[in-house]
C-alpha positions in Angstrom: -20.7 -40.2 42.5 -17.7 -37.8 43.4 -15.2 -40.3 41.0 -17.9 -39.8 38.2 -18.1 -36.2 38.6 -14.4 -36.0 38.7 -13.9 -38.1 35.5 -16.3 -36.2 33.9 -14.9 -32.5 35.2 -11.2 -33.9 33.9 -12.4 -34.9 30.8 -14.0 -31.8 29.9 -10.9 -29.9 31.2 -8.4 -32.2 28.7 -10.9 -32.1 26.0 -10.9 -28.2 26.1 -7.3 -27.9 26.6 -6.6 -30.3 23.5 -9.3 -28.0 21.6 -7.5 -24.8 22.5 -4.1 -26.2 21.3 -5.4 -27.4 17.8 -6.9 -24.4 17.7 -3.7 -22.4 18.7 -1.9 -24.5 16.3 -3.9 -23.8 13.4 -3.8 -20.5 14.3 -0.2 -20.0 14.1 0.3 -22.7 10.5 -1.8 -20.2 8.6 0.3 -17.0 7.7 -0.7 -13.7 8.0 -0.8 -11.9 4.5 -1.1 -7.7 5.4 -0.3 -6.9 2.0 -3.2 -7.5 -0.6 -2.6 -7.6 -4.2 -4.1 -4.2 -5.5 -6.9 -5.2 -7.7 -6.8 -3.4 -11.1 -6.9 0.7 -11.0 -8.6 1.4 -14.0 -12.1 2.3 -12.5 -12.9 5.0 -10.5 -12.9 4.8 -6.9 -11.2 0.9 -7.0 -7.3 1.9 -5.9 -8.8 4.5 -3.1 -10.9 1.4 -1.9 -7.4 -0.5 -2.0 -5.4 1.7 0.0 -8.0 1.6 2.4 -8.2 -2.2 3.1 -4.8 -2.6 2.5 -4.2 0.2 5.7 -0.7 1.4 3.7 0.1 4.1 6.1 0.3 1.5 8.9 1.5 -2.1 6.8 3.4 -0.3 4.3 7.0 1.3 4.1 7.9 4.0 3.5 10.2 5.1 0.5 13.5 3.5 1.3 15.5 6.7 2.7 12.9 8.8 3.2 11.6 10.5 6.5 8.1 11.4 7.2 7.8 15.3 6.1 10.5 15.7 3.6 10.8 18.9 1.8 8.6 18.4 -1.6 7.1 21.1 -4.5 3.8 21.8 -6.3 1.7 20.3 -7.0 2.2 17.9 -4.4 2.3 20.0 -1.4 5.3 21.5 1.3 5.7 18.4 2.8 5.5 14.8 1.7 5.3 11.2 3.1 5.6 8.4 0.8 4.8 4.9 1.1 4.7 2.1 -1.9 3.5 -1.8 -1.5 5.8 -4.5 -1.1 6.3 -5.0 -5.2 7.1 -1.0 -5.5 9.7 -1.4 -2.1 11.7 -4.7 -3.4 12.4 -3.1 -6.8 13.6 0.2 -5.4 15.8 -1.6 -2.9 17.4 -3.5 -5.6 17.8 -0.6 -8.1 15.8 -2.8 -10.9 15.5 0.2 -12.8 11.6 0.2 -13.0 8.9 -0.6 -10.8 6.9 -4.1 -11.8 3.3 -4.3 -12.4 1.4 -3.5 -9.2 3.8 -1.4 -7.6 1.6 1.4 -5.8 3.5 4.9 -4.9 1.1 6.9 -2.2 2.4 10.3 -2.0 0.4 11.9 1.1 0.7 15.5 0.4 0.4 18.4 3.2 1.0 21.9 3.8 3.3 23.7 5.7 1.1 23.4 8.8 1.6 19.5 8.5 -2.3 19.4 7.6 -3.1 16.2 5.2 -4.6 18.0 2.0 -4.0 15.3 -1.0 -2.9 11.8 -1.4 -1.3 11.6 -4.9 -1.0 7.9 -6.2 0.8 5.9 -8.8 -0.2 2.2 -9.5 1.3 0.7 -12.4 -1.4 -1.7 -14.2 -0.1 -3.5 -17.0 -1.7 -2.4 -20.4 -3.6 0.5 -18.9 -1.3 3.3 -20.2 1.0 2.3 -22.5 2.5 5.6 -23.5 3.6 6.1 -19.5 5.1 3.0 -18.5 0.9 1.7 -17.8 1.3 4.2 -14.7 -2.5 4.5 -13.6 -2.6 8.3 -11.9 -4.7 9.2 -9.0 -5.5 12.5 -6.8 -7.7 12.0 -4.3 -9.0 14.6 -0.9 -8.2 13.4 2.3 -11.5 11.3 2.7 -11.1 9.7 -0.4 -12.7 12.4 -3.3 -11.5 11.8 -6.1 -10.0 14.9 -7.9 -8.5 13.2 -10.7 -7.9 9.8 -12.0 -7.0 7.5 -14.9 -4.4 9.0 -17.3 -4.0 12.6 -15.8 -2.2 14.6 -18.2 -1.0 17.0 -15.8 0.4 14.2 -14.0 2.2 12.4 -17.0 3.0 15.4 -18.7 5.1 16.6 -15.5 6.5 13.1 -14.6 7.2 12.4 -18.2 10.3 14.3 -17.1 11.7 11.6 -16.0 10.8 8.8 -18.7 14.1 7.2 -18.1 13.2 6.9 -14.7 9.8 5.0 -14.7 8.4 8.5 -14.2 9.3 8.5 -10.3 10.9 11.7 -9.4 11.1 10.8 -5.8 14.4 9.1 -6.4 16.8 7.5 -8.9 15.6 3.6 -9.3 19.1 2.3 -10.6 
């Protein structure tokens, strides 16, 4: 009776250990994707949704050369920190001169005091806005109220300054 027990204990032990280590094994073969692909901007409340799931502020980068709480002007606040998706962060790094569809800009805006008050976003969707590069323009309160969206023309007007420069003024992109 002790053998039979035995067996039976030892054959529930391998059994379990062979199921954790398929299961550890098929844990490890499937990738871990953090970045999402943004799903089209073009109605209201979708991108802020996005940014949410997609957790930017922890899974994204930040601007190549840029340091949390850089200097920035109005409208966009005192201080800025600035993070874009992977699409937005390969082109930038190699100077391609223009951000691809998809690329997402998320310019968290804050005062002096270092108190968040506006996330200002840029996510280019193709077709969406011809006349500026199809940048899709977003201002939204810290928990998520939309103050404007679409084609701002306050936004495009002021970033159409730099229509050589896929309307990014953070940086040069060649």
């Amino acid at each position: 009776m002790k053998k039979v027990l035995s067996c039976i204990i030892l054959s529930l032990g391998i059994g379990l250990i062979s199921y954790a280590c398929c299961m550890f094994e098929a844990y490890e073969a499937k990738p871990v994707k953090v970045e999402m692909v943004a799903k089209p901007a073009t109605s209201v409340g979708v991108l802020w949704d996005h940014l949410k799931e997609a957790g930017y502020a922890k899974n994204w980068r930040m601007w190549p050369g840029k340091t949390p709480f850089y200097p920035g002007t109005q409208p966009h606040g005192s201080l800025l920190v600035t993070y874009v998706n992977g699409p937005a962060y390969k082109a930038i790094e190699e100077k391609q001169g223009m951000l691809p569809d998809g690329a997402i800009v998320v310019k968290e805006n804050y005062g002096p005091d270092k108190q968040l008050a506006a996330l200002t976003v840029m996510h280019k969707v193709k077709g969406s806005n011809p006349d500026a590069n199809d940048w899709f323009w977003a201002m939204y309160q810290p928990d998520g109220k939309i103050q404007s969206e679409g084609k701002v023309e306050m936004c495009i007007n002021c970033h159409g300054a730099k229509k050589d420069n896929d309307y990014i003024m953070t940086a040069p992109l060649k």
